[in-house]
C-alpha positions as CSV (number, residue, x, y, z in Angstrom):
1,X,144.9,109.5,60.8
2,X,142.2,111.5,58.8
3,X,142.3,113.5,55.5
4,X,139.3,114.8,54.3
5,X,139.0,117.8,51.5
6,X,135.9,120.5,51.8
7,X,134.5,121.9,48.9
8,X,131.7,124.8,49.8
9,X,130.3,126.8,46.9
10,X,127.4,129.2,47.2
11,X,125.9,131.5,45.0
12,X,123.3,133.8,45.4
13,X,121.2,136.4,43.7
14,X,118.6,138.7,44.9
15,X,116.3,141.9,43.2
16,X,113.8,144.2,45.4
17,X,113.4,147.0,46.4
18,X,115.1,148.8,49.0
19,X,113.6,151.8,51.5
20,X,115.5,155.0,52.9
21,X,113.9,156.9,55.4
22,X,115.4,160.4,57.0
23,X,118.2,161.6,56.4
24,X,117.4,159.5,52.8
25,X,113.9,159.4,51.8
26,X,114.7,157.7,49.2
27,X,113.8,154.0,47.2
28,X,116.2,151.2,45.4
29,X,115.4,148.8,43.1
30,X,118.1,146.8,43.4
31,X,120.2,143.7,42.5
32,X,122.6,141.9,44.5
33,X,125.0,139.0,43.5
34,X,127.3,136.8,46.0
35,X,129.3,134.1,45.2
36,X,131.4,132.4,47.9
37,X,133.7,129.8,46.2
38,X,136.1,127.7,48.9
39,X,138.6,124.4,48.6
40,X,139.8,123.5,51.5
41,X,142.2,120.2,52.3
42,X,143.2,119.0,55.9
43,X,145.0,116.3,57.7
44,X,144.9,115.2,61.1
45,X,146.4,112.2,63.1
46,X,147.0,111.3,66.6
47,X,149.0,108.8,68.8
48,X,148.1,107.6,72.3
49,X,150.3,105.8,74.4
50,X,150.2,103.9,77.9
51,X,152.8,104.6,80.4
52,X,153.6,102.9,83.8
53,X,151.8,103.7,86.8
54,X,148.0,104.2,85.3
55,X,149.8,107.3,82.6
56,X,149.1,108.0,79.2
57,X,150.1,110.8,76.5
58,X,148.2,111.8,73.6
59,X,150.0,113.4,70.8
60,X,147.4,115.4,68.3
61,X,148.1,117.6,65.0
62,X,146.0,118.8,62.7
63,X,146.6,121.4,59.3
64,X,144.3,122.9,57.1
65,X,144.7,124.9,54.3
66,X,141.5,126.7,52.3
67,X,141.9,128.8,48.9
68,X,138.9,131.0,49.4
69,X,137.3,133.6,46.6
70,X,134.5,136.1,47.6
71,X,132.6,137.9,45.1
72,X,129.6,140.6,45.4
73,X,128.1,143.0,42.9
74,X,125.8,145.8,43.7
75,X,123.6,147.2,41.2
76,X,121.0,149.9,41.6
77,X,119.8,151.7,38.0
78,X,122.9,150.2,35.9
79,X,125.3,151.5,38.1
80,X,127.3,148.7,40.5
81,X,130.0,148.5,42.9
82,X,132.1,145.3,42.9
83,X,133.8,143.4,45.3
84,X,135.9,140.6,45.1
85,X,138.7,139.1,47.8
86,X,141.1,136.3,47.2
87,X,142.7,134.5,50.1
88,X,145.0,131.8,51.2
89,X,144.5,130.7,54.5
90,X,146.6,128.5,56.6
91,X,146.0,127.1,60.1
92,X,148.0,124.5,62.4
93,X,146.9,123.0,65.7
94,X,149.8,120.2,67.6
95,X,148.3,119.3,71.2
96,X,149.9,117.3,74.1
97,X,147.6,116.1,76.4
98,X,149.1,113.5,80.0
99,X,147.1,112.6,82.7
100,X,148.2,110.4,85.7
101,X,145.4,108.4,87.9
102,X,146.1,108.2,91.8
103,X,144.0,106.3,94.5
104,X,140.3,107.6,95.9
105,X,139.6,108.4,92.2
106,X,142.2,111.1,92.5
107,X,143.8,112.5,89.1
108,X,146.2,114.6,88.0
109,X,146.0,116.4,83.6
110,X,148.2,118.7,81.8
111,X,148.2,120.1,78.4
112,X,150.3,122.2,76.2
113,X,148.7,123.7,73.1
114,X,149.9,125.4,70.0
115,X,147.4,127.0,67.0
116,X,148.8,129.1,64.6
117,X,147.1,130.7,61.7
118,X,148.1,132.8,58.7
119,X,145.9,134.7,56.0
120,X,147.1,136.3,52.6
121,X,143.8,138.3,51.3
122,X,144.0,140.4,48.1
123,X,141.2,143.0,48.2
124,X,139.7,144.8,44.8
125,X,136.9,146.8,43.6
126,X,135.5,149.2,46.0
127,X,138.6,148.1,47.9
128,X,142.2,147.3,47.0
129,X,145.1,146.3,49.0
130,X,147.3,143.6,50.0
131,X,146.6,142.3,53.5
132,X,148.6,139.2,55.5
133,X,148.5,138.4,58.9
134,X,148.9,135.4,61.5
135,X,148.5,134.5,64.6
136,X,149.8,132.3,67.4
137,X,148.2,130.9,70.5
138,X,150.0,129.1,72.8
139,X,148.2,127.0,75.6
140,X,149.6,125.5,78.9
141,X,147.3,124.2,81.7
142,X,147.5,121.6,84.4
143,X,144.2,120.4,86.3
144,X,143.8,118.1,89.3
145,X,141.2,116.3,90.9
146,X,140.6,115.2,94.8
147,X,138.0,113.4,95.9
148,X,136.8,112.9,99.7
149,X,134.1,111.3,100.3
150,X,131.0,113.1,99.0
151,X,133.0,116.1,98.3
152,X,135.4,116.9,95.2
153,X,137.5,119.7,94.3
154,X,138.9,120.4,90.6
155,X,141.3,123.3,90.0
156,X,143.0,124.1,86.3
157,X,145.3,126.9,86.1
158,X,147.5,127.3,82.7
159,X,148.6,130.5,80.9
160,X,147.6,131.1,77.3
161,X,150.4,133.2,75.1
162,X,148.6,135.2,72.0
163,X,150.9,136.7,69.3
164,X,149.7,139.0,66.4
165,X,151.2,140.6,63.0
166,X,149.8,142.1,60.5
167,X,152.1,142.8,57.5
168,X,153.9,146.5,57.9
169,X,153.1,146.7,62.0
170,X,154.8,145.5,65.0
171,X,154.7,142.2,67.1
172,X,151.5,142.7,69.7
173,X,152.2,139.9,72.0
174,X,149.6,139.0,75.3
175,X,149.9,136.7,78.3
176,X,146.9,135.9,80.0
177,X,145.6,133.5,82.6
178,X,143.5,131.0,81.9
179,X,141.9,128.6,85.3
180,X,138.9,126.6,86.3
181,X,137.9,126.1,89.5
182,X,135.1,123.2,90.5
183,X,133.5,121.9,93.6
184,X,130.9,119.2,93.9
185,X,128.9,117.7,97.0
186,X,126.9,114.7,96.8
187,X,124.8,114.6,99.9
188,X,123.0,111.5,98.7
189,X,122.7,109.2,95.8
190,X,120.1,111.2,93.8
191,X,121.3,114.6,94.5
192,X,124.3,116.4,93.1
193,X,125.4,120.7,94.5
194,X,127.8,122.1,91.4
195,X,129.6,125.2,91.9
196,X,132.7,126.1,89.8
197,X,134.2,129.6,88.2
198,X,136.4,130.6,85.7
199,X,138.7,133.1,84.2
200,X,139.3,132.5,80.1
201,X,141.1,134.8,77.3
202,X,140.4,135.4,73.8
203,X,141.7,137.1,70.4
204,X,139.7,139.4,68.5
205,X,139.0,137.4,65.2
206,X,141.8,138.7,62.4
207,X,139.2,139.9,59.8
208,X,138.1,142.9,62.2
209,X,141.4,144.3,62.8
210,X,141.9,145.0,59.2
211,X,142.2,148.8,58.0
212,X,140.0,147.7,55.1
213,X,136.5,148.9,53.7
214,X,134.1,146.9,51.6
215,X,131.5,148.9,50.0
216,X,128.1,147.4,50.8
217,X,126.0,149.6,48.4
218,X,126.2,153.0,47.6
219,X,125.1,154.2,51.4
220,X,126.7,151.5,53.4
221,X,129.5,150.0,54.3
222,X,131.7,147.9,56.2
223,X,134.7,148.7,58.0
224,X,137.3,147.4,60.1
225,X,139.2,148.8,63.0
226,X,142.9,148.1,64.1
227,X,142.4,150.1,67.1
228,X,140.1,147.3,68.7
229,X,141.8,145.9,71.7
230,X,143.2,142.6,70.8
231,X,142.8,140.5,74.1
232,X,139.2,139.9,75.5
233,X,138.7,138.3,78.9
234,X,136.2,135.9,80.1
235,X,135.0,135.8,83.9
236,X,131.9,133.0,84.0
237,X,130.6,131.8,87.8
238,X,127.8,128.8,87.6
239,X,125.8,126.9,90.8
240,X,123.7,123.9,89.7
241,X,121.5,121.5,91.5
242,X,120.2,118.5,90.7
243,X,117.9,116.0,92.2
244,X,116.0,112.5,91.5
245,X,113.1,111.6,93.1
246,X,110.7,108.3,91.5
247,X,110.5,108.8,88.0
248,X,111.3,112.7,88.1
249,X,114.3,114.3,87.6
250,X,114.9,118.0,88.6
251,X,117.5,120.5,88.0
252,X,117.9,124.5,88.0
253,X,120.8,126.7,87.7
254,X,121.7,130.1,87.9
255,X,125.1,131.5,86.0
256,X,126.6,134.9,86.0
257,X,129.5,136.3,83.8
258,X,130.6,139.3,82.3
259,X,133.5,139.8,79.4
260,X,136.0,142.3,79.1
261,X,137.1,143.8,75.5
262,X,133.9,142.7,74.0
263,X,133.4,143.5,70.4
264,X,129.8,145.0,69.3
265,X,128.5,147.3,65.9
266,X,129.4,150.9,65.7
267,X,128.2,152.9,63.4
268,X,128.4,156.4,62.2
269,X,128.1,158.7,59.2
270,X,131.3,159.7,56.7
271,X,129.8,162.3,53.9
272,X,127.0,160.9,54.0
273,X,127.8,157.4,54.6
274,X,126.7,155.1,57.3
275,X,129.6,153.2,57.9
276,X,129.2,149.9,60.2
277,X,132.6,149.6,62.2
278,X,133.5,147.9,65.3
279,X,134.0,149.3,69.1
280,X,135.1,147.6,72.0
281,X,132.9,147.3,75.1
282,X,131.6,145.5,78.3
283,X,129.1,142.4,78.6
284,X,127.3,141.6,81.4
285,X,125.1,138.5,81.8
286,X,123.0,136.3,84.4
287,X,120.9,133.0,82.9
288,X,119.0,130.9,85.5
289,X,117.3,128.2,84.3
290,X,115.0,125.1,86.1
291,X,114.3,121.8,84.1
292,X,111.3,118.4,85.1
293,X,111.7,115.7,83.6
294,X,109.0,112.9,83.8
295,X,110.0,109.1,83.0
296,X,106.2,107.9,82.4
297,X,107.4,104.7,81.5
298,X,109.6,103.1,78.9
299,X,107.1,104.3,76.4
300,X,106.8,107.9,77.1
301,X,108.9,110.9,78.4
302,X,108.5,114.2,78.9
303,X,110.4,117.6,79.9
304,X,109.3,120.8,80.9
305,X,111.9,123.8,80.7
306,X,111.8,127.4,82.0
307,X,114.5,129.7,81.4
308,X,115.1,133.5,82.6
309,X,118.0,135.6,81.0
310,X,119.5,139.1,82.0
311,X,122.1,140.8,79.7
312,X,123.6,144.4,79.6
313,X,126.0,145.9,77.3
314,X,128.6,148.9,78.2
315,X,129.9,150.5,75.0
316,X,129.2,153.6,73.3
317,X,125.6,153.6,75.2
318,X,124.5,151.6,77.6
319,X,121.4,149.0,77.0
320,X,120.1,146.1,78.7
321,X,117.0,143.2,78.5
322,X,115.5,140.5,80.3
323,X,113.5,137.5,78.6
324,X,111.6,134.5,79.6
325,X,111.2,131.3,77.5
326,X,109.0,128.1,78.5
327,X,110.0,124.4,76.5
328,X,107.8,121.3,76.6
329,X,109.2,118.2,74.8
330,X,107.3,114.9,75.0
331,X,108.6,111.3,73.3
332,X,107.1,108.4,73.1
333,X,108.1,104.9,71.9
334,X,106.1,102.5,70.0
335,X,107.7,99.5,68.3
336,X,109.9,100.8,65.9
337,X,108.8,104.1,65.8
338,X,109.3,107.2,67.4
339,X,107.1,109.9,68.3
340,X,108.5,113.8,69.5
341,X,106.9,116.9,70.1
342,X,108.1,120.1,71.0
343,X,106.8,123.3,72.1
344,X,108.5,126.7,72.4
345,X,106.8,130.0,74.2
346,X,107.2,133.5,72.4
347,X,110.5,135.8,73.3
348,X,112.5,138.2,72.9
349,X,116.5,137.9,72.6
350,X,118.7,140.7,72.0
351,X,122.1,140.9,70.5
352,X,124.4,143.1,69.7
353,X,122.2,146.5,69.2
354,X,119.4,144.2,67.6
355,X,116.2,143.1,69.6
356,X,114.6,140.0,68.0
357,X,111.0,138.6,68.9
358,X,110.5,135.2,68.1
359,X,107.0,133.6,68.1
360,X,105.4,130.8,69.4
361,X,107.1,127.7,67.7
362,X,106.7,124.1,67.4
363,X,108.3,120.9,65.9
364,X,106.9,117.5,65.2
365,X,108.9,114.5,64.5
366,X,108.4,111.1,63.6
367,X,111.2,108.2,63.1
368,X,111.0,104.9,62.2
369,X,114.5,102.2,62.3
370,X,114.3,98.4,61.5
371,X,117.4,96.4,61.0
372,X,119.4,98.9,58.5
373,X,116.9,101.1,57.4
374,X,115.9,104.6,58.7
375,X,113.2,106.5,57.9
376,X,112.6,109.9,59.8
377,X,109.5,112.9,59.1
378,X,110.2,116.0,60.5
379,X,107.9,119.3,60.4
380,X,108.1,122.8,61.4
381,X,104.7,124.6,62.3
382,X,103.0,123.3,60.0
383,X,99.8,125.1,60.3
384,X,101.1,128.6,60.6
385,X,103.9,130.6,59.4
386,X,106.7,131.2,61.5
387,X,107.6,134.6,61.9
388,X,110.7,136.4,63.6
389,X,110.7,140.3,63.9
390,X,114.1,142.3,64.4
391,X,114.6,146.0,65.4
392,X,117.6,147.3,65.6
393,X,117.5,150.8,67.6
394,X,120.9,153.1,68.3
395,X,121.3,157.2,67.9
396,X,122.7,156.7,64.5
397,X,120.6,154.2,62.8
398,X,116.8,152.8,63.3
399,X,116.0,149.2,60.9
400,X,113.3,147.2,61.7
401,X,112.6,144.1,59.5
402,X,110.3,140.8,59.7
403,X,111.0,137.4,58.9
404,X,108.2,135.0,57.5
405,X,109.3,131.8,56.9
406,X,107.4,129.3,54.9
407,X,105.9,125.9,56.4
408,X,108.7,123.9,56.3
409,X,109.7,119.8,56.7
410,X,112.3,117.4,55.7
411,X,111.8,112.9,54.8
412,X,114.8,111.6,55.0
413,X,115.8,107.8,53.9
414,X,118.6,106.1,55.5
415,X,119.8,102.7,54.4
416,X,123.4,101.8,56.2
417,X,125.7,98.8,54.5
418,X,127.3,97.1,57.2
419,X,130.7,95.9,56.2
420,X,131.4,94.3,58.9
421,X,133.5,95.2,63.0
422,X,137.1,95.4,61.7
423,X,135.9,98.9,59.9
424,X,135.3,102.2,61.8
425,X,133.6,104.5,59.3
426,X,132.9,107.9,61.0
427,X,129.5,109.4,59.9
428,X,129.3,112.9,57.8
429,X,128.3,114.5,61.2
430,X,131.5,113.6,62.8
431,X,133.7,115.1,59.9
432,X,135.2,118.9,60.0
433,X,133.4,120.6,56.9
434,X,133.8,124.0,58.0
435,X,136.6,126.4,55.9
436,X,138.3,129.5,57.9
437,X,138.8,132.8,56.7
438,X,140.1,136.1,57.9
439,X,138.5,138.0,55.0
440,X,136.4,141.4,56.5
């Protein structure tokens, strides 16, 4: 059993100015203030048990509850637009996992999984109302694996049932499937052919289908849109080969996908508003990707990464990009210290509606561990500034903005108490500090 409580409190504040071109022409100074102000408990626990006949169940449960309050304040010229939103947000997860082990390696998994979640949000300033809402996902799957020879075959089919209410509208309930097909061929020791597809489902997340609007300044804001289809379907198809040879290691792989009910940015103009919304719309994607590694010796190591990426959107217009990106990473090993490096080509990336060049980048770390202690260095370009440039290009808006960040690096001291085996203390990485939130 675990029980942690979260605590995230963040507070901003921000004055500049602020540039309109057409249909605008117009400058801001401007002041903006955000607080975000979350306490969240949670228990989880979980049972295992052995069963005759190489069996097991696990029994899993986990609750969280998070008392959430958002604040923002807009000011340009003494005049300001608040908004605040105060929620109580509730979510519940119970899993039931078996699995049975036959001969030849051969095994047989099934899983039944229930997550519920509920929201209460009270909206006010720029936007007041009353809002709750849950929703229910209900998992079942089974998966078995064969094995002859050099060849295996894994195949998961399930169902997944989504249920959704918001307060004042009917029941939408959805039953999808959800499978996982795998096949794997060994011709040799070193070598390894991958090949496996699958079919998934999702929900939209419950803050967009609000019928809310929060004020972003006096010429933008944010809306949601209960119209947006509710269910959103995943189709992903992945071949991967991998090979060792002497002290290299090779592997490449090319993966192809698209997604149904995808959620992107709309935006268009209400008396002379520009109001961000969302629309529902096709994805498309194909990633390939080929990796060398080099095992120098016990000292040194070294990996060189080249990676190629398609992806096309359908929605309201139609828009599609290709990018390259090259990695080297090199480690080596002296004593008690280590040594990285790591090198990242310029590219471009786009999401959403937003194309975002990022330049040349690199990374040097150094680490040092004796008995208890740690002691790691870590740096960021250090010699140059890195900077990211995003436009951001549809029919009804054109924003362009750059992104310098400063030279940047972290020391960080570790000194760890060891009280003995009989303890199992799980380190802050392992721990759940995220918070949900339905808020828009």
């Amino acid at each position: 059993m675990q029980t942690s409580l979260v605590h995230s409190y963040n507070k901003k504040k921000q004055d500049g100015l602020l540039t309109y071109s057409s249909p605008y022409d117009i400058e801001e100074q401007l002041s903006t203030f955000n607080k975000d102000n979350a306490l969240s408990p949670s228990f989880s626990g979980n049972a295992f048990f052995y069963l005759p006949s190489q069996q097991w169940i696990s029994i899993n449960g986990s609750i969280e509850y998070t008392s959430r309050e958002k604040r923002s304040l807009y000011t340009v010229n003494d005049n300001s637009i608040p908004n605040e939103a105060k929620e109580n947000y509730l979510q519940a997860t119970a899993m039931v996992y078996y699995s049975k082990s036959f001969k030849h390696n051969n095994s047989l998994f099934a899983v039944i999984k229930e997550s519920f979640k509920t929201s209460s949000i009270n909206y006010s300033g720029s936007f007041n109302s009353w809002e709750h809402l849950w929703n229910s996902d209900l998992l079942a799957l089974a998966s078995y694996r064969h094995q002859i020879k050099k060849v295996s075959f894994s195949a998961q089919l399930g169902f997944i049932l989504s249920q959704i209410r918001f307060h004042g509208n009917k029941l939408s309930t959805k039953a999808a499937p959800n499978t996982y097909l795998e096949f794997v061929y060994r011709p040799t020791k070193f070598q390894q052919l991958r090949a496996n597809s699958s079919i998934g489902f999702g929900t939209t997340p419950l803050a967009y289908l609000t019928d809310g609007e929060i004020q972003r300044d006096f010429l933008n804001s944010r809306r949601g849109n209960p119209l947006l289809k509710r269910d959103m379907y995943y189709y992903n198809n992945k071949l991967d080969y991998s090979i060792q040879f002497g002290r290299f290691n090779a592997a490449s792989s090319i993966t192809y996908g698209w997604q149904d009910n995808a959620i992107f940015n709309f935006y268009y103009f209400d008396s002379d508003k520009l109001v961000q919304t969302f629309e529902n719309g096709n994805l498309y994607y194909l990633t390939s990707m080929t990796s060398l590694s080099w095992n120098a010796c016990k000292s040194f190591r070294m990996n060189l990464t080249g990676m190629y990426n398609h992806r096309e959107i359908k929605s309201f217009q139609t828009r599609f990009h290709n990018y390259f990106v090259g990695k080297l990473n090199a480690t080596y090993f002296w004593r008690d210290f280590r040594f990285n490096v790591s090198l990242a080509t310029p590219f471009k990336t786009m999401t959403d509606w937003t194309t975002t060049k990022n330049y040349f980048k690199y990374d040097l770390n150094i680490a040092w561990n004796h008995k208890n202690w740690s002691i790691s260095a870590w740096a960021s370009n250090p010699f140059c500034r890195i900077k990211t440039t995003s436009n951001l290009d549809i029919p009804e808006l054109n924003k362009y903005w750059e992104i310098f960040q400063s030279r940047s690096g972290m020391v960080k001291v570790t000194y760890t108490f060891d009280f003995g085996k009989k303890i199992q203390r799980a380190g802050v990485d392992q721990l759940n500090t995220s918070t949900g939130s339905a808020i828009l």
